[in-house]
N, C-alpha and C positions, 0 to 999 in steps of 0.2 A: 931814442931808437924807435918807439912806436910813434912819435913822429912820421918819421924818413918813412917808414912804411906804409904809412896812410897817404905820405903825398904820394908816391911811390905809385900805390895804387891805385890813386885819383889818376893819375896822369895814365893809366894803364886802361882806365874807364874811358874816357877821353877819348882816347885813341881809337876805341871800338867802333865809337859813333852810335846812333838812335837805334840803328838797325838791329847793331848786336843785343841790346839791351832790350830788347823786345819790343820793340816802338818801331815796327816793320810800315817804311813807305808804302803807300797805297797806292796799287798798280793796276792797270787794268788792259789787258793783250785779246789781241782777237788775231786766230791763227786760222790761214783758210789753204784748202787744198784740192784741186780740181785738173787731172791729168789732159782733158782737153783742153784748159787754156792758157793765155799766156799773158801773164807768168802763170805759172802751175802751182806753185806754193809762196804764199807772203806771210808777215806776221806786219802784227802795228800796236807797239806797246805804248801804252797813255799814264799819263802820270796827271797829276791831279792841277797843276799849275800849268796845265796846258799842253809841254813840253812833251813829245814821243820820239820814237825813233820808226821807221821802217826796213824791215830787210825782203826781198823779193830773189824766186828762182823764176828765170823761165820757162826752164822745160822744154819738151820736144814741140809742143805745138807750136801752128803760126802764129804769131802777134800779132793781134786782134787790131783794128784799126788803121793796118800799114796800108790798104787800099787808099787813103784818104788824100796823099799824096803822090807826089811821082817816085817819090822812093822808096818803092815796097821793100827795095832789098837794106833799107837802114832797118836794124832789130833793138830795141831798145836793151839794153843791157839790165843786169841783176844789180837792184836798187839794195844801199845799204846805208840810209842816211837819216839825220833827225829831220822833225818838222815841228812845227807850232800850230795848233788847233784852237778855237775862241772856247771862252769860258763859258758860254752860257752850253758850248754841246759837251763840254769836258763835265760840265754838272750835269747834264743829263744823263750819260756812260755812268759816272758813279752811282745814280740815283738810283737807276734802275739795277746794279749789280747789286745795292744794298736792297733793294725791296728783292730780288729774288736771290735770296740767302747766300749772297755771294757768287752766284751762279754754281750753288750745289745741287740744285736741284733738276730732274728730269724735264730734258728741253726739245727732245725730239718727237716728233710727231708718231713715228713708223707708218705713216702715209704711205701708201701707193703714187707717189709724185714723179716728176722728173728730177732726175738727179742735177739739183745746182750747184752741187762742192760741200764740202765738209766746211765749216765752221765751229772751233770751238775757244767759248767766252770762258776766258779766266779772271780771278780775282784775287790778289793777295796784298793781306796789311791788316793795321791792329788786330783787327778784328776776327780775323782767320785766314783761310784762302778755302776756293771752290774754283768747279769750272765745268761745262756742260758740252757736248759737241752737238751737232743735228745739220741733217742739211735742209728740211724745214721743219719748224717748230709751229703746231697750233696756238703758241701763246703769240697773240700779236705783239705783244711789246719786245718779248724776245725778236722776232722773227722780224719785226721793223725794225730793231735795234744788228740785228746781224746785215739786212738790207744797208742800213745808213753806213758801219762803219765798211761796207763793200765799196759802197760810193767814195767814202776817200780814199780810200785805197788806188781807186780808178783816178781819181784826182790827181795823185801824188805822180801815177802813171803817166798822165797827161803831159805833166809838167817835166817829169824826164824827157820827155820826146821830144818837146818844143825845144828844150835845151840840143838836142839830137840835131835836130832841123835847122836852129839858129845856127847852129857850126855849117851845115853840110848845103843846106838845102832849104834858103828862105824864101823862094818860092814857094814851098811847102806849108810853111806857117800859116798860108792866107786860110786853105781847106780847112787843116788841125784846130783853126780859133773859132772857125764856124762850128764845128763840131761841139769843140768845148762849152761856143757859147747856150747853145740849144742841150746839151746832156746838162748844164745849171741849172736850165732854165725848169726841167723838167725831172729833174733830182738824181738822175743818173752817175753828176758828180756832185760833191758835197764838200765845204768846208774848202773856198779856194782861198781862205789865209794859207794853208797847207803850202802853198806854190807861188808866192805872192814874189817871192824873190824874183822869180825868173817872169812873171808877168808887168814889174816895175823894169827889166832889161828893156824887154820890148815894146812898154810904153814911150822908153823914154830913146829909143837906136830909131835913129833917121834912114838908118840902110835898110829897115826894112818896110813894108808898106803900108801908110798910111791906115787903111781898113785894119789891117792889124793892131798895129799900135792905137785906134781908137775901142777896136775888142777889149785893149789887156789893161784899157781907162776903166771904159764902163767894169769891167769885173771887178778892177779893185776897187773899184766906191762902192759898192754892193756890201750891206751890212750881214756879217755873219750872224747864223743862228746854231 
């Protein structure tokens, strides 16, 4: 009989998985919020293997960038989708969450600044959870770390639109890659494995134009950092 009840509740352990048992995945989310733009609110949870997801609102404001094309009136819709990030910046997110105590500590400046959006860095897994908000932070590694993951965020944005434009309006594409290509260049977006999917469409679609599909070569040979 005490058998049956050890396997019993072997199999009951099991079931739980690593998480219940206190062996909590190491996650790391960065939640941002800013009523003038658009989107207004996004999150973008990272997991340690690279793997995240992102969800986006847009909110009332205009969609930033729809000048780029002739289709002001396409709005990019509220993103709800995973992405894949390179390993060498997914170890640098963790790196930095663990050198500042999981992001428990005091990260806002209370500057007299311009207001850029609220950011706030979380962290949870074995080891605990913390999480800090600021919209700027005097610690530069926070505050280049809130910068960076802004940037993919913007990325991931990008790469919705293009998908937007590949359906509606591929004339459109030729501006939006110019764009992309020059906010890489100069770190405005970040991390374009994030969007590789829809940059291999367009490398490799005949319908649309040449200059384009030579943008969405060069960016995919470009080695992540």
């Amino acid at each position: 009989m005490r058998a049956g009840w050890l396997a019993v509740a072997g199999l009951f352990l099991v079931s739980l998985g690593p998480r219940s048992l206190g062996q909590a995945v190491p996650v790391t989310e960065v939640e941002f919020s800013h009523p003038g733009l658009s989107p207004s609110h996004w999150t973008l949870t990272i997991h340690q293997d690279g793997k995240g997801h992102f969800r986006s609102e847009r909110g009332s404001a205009a969609a930033e960038g729809s000048s780029r094309s002739n289709s002001a009136n396409l709005v990019t819709p509220d993103q709800d989708r995973d992405v894949q990030l390179s390993a060498q910046f997914v170890e640098h997110v963790f790196r930095l969450a663990r050198k500042h105590k999981l992001f428990s500590e005091e990260c806002e400046s209370h500057m007299k600044v311009a207001f850029q959006g609220w950011k706030t860095l979380s962290y949870s897994g074995p080891e605990g959870q913390g999480s800090c908000k600021f919209n700027y932070s005097n610690d530069k590694e926070i505050q280049a770390l809130g910068d960076s993951l802004m940037a993919v965020a913007s990325t991931i944005m990008e790469g919705a639109r293009l998908e937007i434009l590949l359906q509606h309006d591929r004339l459109g594409l030729d501006k939006e890659m110019e764009y992309i290509a020059e906010a890489e260049h100069d770190g405005r977006i970040q991390q374009i494995c994030a969007i590789h999917g829809i940059l291999e469409r367009l490398a490799a679609d005949p319908g649309v134009m040449e200059r384009v599909r030579k943008r969405a070569r060069v960016l995919l040979a470009k080695p992540e950092e």
